[in-house]
C-alpha positions as CSV (number, residue, x, y, z in Angstrom):
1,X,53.6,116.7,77.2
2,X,54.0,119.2,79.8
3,X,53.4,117.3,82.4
4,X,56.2,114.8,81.6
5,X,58.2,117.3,80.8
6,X,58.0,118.6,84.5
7,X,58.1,114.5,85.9
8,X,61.3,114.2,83.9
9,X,62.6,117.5,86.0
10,X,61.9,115.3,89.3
11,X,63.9,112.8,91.5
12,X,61.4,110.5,91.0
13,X,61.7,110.3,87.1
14,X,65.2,109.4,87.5
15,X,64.5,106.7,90.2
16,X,62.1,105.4,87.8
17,X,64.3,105.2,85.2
18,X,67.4,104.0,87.1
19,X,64.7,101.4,87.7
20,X,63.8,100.2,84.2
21,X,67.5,100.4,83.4
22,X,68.3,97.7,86.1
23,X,65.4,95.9,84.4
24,X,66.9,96.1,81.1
25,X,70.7,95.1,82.4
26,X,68.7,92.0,84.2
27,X,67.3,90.8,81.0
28,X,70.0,91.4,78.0
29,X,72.9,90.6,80.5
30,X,74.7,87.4,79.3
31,X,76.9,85.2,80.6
32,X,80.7,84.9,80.8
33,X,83.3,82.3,81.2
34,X,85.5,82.7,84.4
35,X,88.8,81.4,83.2
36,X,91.2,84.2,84.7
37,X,90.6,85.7,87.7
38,X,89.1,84.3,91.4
39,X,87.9,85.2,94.6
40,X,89.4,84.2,98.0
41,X,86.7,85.5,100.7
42,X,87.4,86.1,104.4
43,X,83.8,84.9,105.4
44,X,82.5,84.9,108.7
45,X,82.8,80.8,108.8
46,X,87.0,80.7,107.4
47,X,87.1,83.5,110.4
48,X,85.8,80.8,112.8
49,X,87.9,78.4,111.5
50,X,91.0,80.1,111.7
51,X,90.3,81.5,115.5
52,X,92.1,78.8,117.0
53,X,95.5,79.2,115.0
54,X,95.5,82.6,114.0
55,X,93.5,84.7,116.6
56,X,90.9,87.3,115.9
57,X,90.8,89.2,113.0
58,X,92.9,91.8,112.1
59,X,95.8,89.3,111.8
60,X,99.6,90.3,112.3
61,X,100.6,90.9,108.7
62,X,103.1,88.0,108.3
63,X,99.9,86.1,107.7
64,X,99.2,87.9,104.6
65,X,103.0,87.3,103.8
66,X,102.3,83.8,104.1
67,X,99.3,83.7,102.1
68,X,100.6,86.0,99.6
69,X,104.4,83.6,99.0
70,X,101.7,80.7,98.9
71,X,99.4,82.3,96.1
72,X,103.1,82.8,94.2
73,X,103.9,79.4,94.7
74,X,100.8,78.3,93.5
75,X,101.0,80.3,89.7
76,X,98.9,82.8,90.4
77,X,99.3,86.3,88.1
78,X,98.4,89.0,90.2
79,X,97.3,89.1,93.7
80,X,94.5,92.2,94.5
81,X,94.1,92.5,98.3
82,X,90.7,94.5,98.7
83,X,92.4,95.3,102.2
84,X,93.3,98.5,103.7
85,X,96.1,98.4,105.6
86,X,95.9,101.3,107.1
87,X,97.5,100.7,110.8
88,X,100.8,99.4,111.5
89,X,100.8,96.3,113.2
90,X,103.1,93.3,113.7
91,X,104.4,91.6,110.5
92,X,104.8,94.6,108.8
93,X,108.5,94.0,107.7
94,X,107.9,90.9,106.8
95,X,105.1,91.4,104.2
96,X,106.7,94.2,103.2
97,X,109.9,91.9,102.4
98,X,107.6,89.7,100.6
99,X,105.9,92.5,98.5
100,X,109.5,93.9,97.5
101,X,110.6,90.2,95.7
102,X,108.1,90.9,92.8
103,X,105.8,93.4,91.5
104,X,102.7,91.4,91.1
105,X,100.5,92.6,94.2
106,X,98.4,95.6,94.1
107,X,97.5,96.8,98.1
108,X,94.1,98.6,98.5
109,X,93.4,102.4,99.8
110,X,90.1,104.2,100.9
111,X,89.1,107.5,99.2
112,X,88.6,109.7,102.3
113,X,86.0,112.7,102.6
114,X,87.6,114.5,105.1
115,X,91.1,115.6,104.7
116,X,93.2,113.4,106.5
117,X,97.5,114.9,107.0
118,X,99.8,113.1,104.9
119,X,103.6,112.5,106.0
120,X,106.2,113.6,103.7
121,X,107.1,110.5,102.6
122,X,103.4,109.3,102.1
123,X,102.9,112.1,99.9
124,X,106.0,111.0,98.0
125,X,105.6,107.3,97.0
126,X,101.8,108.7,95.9
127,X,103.6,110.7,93.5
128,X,105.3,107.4,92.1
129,X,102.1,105.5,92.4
130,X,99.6,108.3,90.3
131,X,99.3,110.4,87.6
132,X,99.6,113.8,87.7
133,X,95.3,115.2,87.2
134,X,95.7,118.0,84.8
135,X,93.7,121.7,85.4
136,X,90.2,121.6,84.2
137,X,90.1,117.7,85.1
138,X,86.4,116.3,86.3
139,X,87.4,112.9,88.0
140,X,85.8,112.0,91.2
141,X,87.8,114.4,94.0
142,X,88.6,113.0,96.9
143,X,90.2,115.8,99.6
144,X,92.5,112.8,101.2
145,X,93.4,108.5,101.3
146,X,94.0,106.4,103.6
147,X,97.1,104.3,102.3
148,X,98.8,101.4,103.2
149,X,101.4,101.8,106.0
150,X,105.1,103.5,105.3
151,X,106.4,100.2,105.6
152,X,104.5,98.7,102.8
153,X,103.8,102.1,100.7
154,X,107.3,102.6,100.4
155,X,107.9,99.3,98.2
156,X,104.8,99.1,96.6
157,X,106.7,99.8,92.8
158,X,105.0,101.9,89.8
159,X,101.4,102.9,89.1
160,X,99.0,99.9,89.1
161,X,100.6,99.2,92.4
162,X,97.8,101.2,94.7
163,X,94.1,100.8,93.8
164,X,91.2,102.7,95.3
165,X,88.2,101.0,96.5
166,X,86.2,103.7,97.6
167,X,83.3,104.5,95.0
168,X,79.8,106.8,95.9
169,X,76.6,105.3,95.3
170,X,73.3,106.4,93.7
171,X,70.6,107.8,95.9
172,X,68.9,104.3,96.1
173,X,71.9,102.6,97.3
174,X,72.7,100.8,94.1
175,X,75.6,100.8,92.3
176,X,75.6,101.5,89.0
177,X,78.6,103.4,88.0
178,X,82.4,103.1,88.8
179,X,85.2,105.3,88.5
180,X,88.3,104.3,86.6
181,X,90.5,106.8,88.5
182,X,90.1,109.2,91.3
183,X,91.7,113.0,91.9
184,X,93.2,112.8,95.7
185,X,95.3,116.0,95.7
186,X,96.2,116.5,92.3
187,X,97.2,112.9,92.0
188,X,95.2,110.5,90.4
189,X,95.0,107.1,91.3
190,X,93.6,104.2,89.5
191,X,90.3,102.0,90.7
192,X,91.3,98.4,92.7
193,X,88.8,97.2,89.5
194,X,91.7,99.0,86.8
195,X,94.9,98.8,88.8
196,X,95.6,94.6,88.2
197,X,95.4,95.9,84.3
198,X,98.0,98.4,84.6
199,X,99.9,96.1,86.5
200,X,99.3,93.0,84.4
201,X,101.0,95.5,81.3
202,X,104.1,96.6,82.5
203,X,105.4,99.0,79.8
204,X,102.1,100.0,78.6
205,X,101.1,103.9,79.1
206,X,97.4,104.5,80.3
207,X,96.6,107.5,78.3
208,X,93.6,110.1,80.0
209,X,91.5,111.1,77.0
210,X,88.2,113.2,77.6
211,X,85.8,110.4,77.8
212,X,88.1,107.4,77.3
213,X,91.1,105.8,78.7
214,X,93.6,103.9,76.8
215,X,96.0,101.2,78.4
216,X,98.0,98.8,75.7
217,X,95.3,97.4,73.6
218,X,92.6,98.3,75.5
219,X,90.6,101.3,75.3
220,X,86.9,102.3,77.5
221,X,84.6,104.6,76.2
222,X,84.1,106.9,79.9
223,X,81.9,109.3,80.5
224,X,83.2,113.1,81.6
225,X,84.5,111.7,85.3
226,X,86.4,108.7,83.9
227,X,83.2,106.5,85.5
228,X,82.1,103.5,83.7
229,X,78.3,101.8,83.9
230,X,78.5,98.7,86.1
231,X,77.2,95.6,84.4
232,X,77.3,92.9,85.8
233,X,77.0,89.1,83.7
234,X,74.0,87.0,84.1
235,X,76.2,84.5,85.8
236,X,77.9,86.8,88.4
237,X,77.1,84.5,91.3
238,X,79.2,81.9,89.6
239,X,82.5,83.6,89.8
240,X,84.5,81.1,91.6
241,X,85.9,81.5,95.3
242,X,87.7,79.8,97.4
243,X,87.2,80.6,101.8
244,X,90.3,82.3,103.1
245,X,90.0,79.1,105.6
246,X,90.6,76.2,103.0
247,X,93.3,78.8,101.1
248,X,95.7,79.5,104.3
249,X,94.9,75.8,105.7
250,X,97.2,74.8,102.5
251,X,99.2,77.9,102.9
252,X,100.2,76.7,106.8
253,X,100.2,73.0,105.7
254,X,97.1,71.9,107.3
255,X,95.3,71.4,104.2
256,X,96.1,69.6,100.7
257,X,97.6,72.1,98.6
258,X,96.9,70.1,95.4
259,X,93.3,71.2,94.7
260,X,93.8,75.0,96.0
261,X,97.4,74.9,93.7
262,X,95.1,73.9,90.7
263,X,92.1,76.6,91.1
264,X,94.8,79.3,91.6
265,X,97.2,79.1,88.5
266,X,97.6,81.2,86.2
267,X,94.7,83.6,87.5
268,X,94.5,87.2,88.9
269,X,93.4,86.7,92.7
270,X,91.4,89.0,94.2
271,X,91.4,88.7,98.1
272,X,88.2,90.0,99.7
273,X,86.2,90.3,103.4
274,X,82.7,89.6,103.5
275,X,82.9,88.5,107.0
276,X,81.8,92.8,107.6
277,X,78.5,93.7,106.2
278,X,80.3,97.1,105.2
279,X,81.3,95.4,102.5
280,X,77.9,94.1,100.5
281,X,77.2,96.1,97.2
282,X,73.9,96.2,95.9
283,X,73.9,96.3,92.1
284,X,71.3,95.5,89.3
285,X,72.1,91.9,89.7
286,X,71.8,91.7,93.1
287,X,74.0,92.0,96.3
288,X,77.4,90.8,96.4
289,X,80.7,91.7,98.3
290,X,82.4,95.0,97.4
291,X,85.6,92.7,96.5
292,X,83.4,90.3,94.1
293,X,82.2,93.5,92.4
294,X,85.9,94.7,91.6
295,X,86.8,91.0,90.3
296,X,83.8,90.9,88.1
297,X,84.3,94.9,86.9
298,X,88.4,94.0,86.3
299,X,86.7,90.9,84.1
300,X,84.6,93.2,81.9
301,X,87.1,96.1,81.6
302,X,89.8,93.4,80.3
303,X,86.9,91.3,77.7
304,X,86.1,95.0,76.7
305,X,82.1,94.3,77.3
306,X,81.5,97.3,79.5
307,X,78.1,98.8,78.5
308,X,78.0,102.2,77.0
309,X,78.6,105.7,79.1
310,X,75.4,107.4,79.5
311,X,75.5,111.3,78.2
């Protein structure tokens, strides 16, 4: 007894049992039916394809305008982009034109570990597009983020609006636990995984519990730092995607738009780039992109199937 009691002190205990909990999430996980939300990749082959129209990647930002009025067109609910926009670049006004005519897109920032200077009016618009983290608060701290540019901070609308897709991982590399909101200078902003939920509820109040969170209907058991256990389904290679190619073919008009029109409706898109192997998550269920892992974590925070905080 003494001797286990000493292995269960060690680093290698809890790799073991991060271990044998991967191989219990790999055997009970079941699957689920994908009826509401889907993936548009930029992969390494719709980069190839659009080369000849489009140029290199990073595009001018009117392209994402055009994508994004096509994705309206098409019915679909919310639009995620699991893109940083970080630099200004051309296209800028135009996309931000296009984000201003409804509040149904939610832009992406990165949780930075170095402090990084905020401009006035950056600091501002986080203000409207946080909560404010109360003293004695645990969440994941973050000492600065890299946000979208002024242009398109500035009429990004309410909270939901700004989603953070910076997470840490465990020693091993895996993830295995997400947080629901993260402290970046007193201001706490939601997960990319949460944010299409707050947005998706306009009205609704997301109330900060100690270990829970409570948004409308819905309400996740947390554990102290508002992080939940990622669990993926048994069938989490079968969320549907679409390549960014096929997508922005219709979008320009070089494609059919009646199929893409059809796979799009009515769903929450999440728009993702695998193309950069920065990207790839390991999990218990395997190795997916970081954008796939938000879709699929958005999916069981809204079915309510999230597994149970550890103490």
């Amino acid at each position: 007894l003494a001797v286990g009691w000493m292995v269960s002190l060690t680093p290698l205990h809890r790799q073991f049992s991060a271990g044998v909990d991967d191989t219990v999430q790999q055997v009970a996980a079941q699957p689920v039916r994908y009826d509401d939300v889907v993936l548009i990749d930029f992969d390494n082959a719709s980069l190839e394809a659009l080369m000849p129209q489009l140029g290199p990647w990073p595009y001018a930002r009117n392209v994402h305008a055009t994508l994004l009025e096509f994705l309206r067109e098409a019915g679909a609910r919310t639009v995620v982009f699991d893109v940083v926009f970080g630099e200004p670049r051309d296209g800028d006004g135009q996309f931000a034109q296009t984000l201003a005519r409804r509040p149904d897109t939610i832009l992406a920032a990165a949780a930075m570990r170095d402090r990084l200077e905020q401009p006035p009016a950056a600091a501002s618009d986080l203000t409207r597009l946080s909560l404010p983290a109360a003293h004695g608060d645990t969440f994941m701290h973050w000492p600065s983020a890299t946000v979208p540019t002024p242009a398109l901070l500035a009429v990004l609308p309410h909270l939901g609006s700004l989603g953070v897709v910076t997470t840490s991982l465990d020693a091993d590399g895996r993830l295995r636990r997400l947080p629901l909101l993260h402290e970046v200078n007193g201001r706490l902003l939601p997960s990319l995984a949460l944010a299409p939920l707050i947005a998706e509820q306009p009205g609704a109040t997301l109330n900060v519990e100690p270990r829970a969170l409570q948004l409308g209907p819905h309400r996740w058991a947390t554990d102290a730092g508002a992080l939940v256990r990622v669990a993926l389904p048994r069938n989490a290679t079968d969320l549907p995607w679409l390549p960014a190619s096929l997508v922005l073919g219709a979008a320009l008009g070089n494609v059919d738009p009646g199929d893409v029109r059809q796979a799009l409706a009515g769903r929450t898109v999440f728009i993702g780039i695998s193309a950069f192997m920065g990207d790839q998550v390991a999990t218990a269920q395997g190795q997916f992109a970081g954008a796939a892992v938000l879709a699929q974590v958005y999916g069981s925070l809204k079915r309510g199937d999230l597994l149970r905080p550890t103490p």
